[in-house]
C-alpha positions in Angstrom: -4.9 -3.2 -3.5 -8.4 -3.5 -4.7 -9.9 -5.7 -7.5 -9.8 -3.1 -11.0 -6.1 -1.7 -9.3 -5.0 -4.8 -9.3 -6.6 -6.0 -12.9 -5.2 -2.2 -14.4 -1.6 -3.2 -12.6 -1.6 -6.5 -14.6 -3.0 -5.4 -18.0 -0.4 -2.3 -18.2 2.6 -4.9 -17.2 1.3 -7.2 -20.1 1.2 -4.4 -22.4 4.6 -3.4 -21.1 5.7 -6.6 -22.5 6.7 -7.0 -18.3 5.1 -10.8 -18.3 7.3 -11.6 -15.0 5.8 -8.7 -13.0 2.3 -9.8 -14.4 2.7 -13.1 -13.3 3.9 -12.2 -9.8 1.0 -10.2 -9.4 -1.3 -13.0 -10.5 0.0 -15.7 -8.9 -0.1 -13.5 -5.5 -3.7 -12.6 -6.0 -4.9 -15.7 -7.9 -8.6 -16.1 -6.5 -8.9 -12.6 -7.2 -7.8 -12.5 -10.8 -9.9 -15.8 -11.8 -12.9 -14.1 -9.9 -12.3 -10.9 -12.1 -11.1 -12.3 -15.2 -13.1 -11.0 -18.1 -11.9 -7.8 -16.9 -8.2 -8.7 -18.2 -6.5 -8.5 -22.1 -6.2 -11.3 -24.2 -2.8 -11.6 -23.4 -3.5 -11.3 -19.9 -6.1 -14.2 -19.8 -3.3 -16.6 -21.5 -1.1 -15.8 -18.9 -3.8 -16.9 -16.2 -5.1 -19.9 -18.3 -1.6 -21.1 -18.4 -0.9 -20.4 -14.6 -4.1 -22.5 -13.9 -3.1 -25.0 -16.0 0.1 -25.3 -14.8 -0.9 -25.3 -10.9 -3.9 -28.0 -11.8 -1.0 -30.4 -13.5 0.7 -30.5 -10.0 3.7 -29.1 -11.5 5.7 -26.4 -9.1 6.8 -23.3 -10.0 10.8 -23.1 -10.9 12.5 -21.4 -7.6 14.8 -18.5 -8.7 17.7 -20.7 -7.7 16.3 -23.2 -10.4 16.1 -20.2 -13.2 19.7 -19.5 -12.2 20.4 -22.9 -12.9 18.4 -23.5 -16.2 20.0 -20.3 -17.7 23.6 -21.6 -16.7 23.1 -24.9 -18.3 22.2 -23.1 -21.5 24.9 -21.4 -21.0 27.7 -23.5 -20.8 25.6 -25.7 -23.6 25.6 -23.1 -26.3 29.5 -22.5 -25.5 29.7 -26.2 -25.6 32.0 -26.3 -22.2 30.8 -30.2 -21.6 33.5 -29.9 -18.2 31.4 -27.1 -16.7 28.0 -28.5 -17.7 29.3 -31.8 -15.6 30.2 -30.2 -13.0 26.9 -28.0 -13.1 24.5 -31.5 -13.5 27.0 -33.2 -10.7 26.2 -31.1 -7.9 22.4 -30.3 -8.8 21.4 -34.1 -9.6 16.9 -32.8 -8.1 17.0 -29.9 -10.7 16.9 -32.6 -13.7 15.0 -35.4 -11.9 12.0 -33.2 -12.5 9.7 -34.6 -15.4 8.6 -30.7 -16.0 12.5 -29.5 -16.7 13.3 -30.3 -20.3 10.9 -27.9 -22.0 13.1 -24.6 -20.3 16.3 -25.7 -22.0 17.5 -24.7 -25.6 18.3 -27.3 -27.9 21.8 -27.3 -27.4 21.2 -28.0 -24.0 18.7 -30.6 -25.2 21.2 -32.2 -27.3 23.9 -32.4 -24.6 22.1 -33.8 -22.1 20.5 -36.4 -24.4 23.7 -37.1 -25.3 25.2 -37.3 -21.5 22.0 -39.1 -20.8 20.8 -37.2 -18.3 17.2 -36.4 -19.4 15.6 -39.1 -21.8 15.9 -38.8 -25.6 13.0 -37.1 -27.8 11.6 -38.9 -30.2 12.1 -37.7 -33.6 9.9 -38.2 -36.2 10.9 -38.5 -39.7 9.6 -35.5 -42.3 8.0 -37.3 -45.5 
């Protein structure tokens, strides 16, 4: 795939509202993207801005497995099943080690595992 097939794949996924594909795409072909990137939409430059970002943080990507687990842990939060969650946290003790992991759950899921102590408690600041 050359250079404008590739920027015309990415801009119609981001217009598709398709921001997974688009970021496959990108991250597969990254040199190439940052090389032709005033060729991309808006939203297609915030994508890769926050890909760069995110790869210059030393932060790695979330392995499907991991998605699979974030989504089931906001899950069983929202249905508040604490048993499940336990046993969900218990046998995937790395997926909530990382320091990266707290912004993908909701805030049920934030609340829980405050709660639980699993991930360290937000600091709330009061409204005046």
């Amino acid at each position: 795939m050359d250079a404008n097939e590739l920027i015309n794949v990415i801009n119609h996924s981001i217009e598709k509202l398709d921001y997974a594909s688009a970021r496959k795409y990108i991250e597969e072909n990254l040199n190439l993207v940052n090389i032709n990137k005033h060729l991309l939409i808006d939203n297609a430059r915030s994508v890769l801005d926050y890909i760069n970002d995110t790869l210059e943080s030393g932060a790695q990507p979330l392995t499907r497995q991991e998605v699979s687990l974030i989504y089931t842990i906001n899950k069983h939060a929202m249905k508040f099943d604490v048993r499940a969650l336990r046993m969900v946290i218990r046998d995937n003790p790395s997926l909530l080690i990382r320091q990266d992991i707290k912004h993908y759950f909701n805030e049920d899921a934030k609340t829980l595992l405050e709660g639980m102590n699993v991930i360290p408690k937000q600091s709330k600041q009061a409204i005046i």
